[in-house]
Phi, psi and omega in degrees: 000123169317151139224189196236163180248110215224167173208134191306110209279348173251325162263016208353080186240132179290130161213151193254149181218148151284146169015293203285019197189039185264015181235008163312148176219011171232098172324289164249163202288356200270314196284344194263345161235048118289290193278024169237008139296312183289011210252138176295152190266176200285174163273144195281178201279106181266180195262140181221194194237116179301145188285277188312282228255337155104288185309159208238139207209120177249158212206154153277108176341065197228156183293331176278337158267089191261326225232136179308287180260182182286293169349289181318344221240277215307320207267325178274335175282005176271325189277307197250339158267018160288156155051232199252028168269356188273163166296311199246032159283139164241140159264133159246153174327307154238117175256123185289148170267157188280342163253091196288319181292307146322311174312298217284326165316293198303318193299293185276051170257322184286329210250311164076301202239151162311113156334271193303287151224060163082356190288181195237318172245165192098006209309131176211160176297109175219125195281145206263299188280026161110317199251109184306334175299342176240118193245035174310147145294324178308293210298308213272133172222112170295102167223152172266182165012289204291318207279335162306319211279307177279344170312296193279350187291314163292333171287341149100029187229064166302234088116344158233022177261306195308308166293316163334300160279002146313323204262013219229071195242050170187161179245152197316141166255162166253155186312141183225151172292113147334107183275345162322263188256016167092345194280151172315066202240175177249095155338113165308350174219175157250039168258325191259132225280300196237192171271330169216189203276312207298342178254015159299308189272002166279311169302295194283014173245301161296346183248012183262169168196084160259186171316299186326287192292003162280323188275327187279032196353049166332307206269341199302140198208128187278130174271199169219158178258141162290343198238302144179091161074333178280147212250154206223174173231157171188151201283155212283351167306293163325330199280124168248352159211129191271341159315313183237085193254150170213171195252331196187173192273347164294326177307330194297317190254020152274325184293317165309310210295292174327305214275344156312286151345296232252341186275342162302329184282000000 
């Protein structure tokens, strides 16, 4: 193997290194911390002038240390890195206000029901002249789906009738009766049963059959004992042959007892 003949940058003394150690610059470890002794030390802190606040402050000299504190950092990037002061702002085409939810709360607290026709659900914010930008109350009108839809369809916007009904995922359903407390309502879907959750959760208590409707005794159905004759009630879960029923555990192990018997004899 070749080797190459290199010369020492701190004793400037000749030395052979193999290939693979061809980027070596010190004959020896002695020479690599003498000149690692010799290496200028950092610099010291000199005074310097906050970017934001104006005041003076010492630091070590760098390009990257403009601001005394974190605080100074944070307050200039609120003042020069907002909005279209930022590098990576784009504009768009509509800007919405930031609070949409609120907007949107107030209006139906004004309105309650769809302008046009009258619906309860589905509810959506819709500008009367058109323009999203302007969030007068005068301007903000409560309508739902369809009637948003025909709103803009006269106005000559297929391209946002098109997203209104994209977002439309049911169809009108007709008024049906509560089987809870009877009343008359229209469904948002055609999965839903009653008109509110509270005769939701009435309905679904009769018709689950748990422990809760065993004790309030919905599901429960009067027997006759078998043994003898007293008529008792138990819930249809329990019953596992409606032939051989007992009223109580003595009846039960008079009943074991007889079918025993009777299979010896």
């Amino acid at each position: 193997m070749k080797h190459i003949t290199k010369t020492c940058e701190q004793c400037s003394a000749t030395f052979h290194v193999s290939p693979s150690k061809q980027r070596a610059k010190f004959c020896s470890p002695d020479c690599y911390r003498a000149n690692r002794k010799q290496r200028p030390r950092k610099q010291s802190l000199s005074t310097m002038k906050c970017k934001q606040c104006g005041s003076e402050f010492r630091a070590y000299a760098t390009r990257y240390r403009v601001f005394c504190s974190i605080q100074c950092k944070a307050n200039h990037q609120k003042e020069h890195m907002k909005g279209s002061k930022n590098h990576n702002w784009k504009p768009t085409k509509y800007i919405r206000p930031s609070n949409k939810t609120g907007l949107r709360k107030h209006i139906a607290a004004r309105d309650v029901v769809c302008l046009d026709c009258g619906a309860i659900h589905h509810l959506e914010v819709h500008h009367i002249d058109g323009n999203p930008k302007n969030n007068e109350d005068s301007n903000l009108a409560l309508l739902c789906n369809a009637c948003h839809a025909k709103r803009h369809e006269l106005m000559g916007q297929p391209r946002i009738v098109g997203l209104i009904l994209a977002k439309r995922s049911y169809h009108k359903q007709p008024a049906k009766p509560c089987p809870v407390c009877g009343k008359s309502f229209v469904p948002c879907r055609k999965s839903k049963l009653t008109c509110s959750d509270e005769c939701a959760a009435i309905q679904q208590r009769i018709s689950l059959k748990g422990r809760s409707v065993w004790n309030k005794g919905i599901n429960d159905v009067e027997l006759i004992c078998c043994i003898c004759g007293k008529s008792f009630t138990r819930t249809k879960g329990r019953i596992k042959n409606p032939d051989f029923v007992c009223c109580s555990k003595p009846c039960q192990i008079r009943h074991a007892v007889n079918s025993r018997i009777g299979a010896y004899s």
